[in-house]
C-alpha positions in Angstrom: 0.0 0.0 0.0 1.3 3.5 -1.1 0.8 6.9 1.1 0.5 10.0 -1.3 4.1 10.5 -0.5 5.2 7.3 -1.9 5.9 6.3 1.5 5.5 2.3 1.7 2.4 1.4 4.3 1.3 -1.9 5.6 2.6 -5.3 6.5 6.7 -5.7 6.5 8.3 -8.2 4.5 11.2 -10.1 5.6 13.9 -8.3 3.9 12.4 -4.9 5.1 13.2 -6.6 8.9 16.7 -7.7 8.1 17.5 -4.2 6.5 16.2 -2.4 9.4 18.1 -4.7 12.3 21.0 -4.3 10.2 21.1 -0.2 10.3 20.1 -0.3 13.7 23.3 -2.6 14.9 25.6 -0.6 12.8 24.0 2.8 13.6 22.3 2.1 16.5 19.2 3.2 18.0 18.2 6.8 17.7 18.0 9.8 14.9 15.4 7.8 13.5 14.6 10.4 10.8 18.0 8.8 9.4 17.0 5.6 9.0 15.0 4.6 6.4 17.6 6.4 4.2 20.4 4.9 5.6 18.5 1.8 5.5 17.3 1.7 1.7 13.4 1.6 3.3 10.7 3.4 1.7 8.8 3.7 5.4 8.9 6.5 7.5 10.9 7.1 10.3 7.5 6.6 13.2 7.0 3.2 11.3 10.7 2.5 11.8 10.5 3.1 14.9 7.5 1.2 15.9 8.9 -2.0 13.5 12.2 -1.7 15.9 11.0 -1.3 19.6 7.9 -3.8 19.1 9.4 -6.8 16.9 12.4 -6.7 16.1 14.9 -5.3 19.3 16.1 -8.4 21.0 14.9 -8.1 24.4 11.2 -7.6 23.3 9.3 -10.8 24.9 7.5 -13.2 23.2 5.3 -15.5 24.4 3.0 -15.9 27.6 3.6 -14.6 31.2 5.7 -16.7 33.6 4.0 -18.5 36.1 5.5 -15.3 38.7 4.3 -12.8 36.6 0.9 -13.8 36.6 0.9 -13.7 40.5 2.7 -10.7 41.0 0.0 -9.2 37.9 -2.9 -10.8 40.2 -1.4 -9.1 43.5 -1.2 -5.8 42.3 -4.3 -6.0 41.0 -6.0 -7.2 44.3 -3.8 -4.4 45.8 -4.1 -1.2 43.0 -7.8 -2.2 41.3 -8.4 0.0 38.7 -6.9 2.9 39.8 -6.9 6.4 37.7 -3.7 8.3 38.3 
């Protein structure tokens, strides 16, 4: 799917992945306005952005909540409720 600036929208394919992980470990994180350029992405930086810090950085966990997480979620819920802030 094409924006009216001939930015690329949509799903990301593969290669789109693997050219963004490899700016970001020779870069690294940051000036993301830079990135799709020095990346060879038609996307724009926010989507660069988003793609990095919600699928592809390493530490980003997959997968259900440990068996500890769960409880410590429960407690704090018992504790907190629904709070506002």
């Amino acid at each position: 799917m094409e924006h009216s600036f001939g930015v690329r929208k949509g799903a990301w394919t593969e290669e789109e992945d693997i050219l963004l992980r490899q700016c970001v470990e020779n870069y690294g994180e940051g000036q993301w306005f830079q990135i799709p350029h020095r990346a060879g992405l038609n996307r724009c930086r926010k989507s660069c952005r988003m793609r990095w810090l919600n699928y592809l950085k390493p530490n980003v966990k997959r997968g259900g909540f440990a068996a500890d997480e769960v409880d410590l979620i429960i407690r704090l819920h018992k504790l907190l409720r629904n709070r506002q802030v």
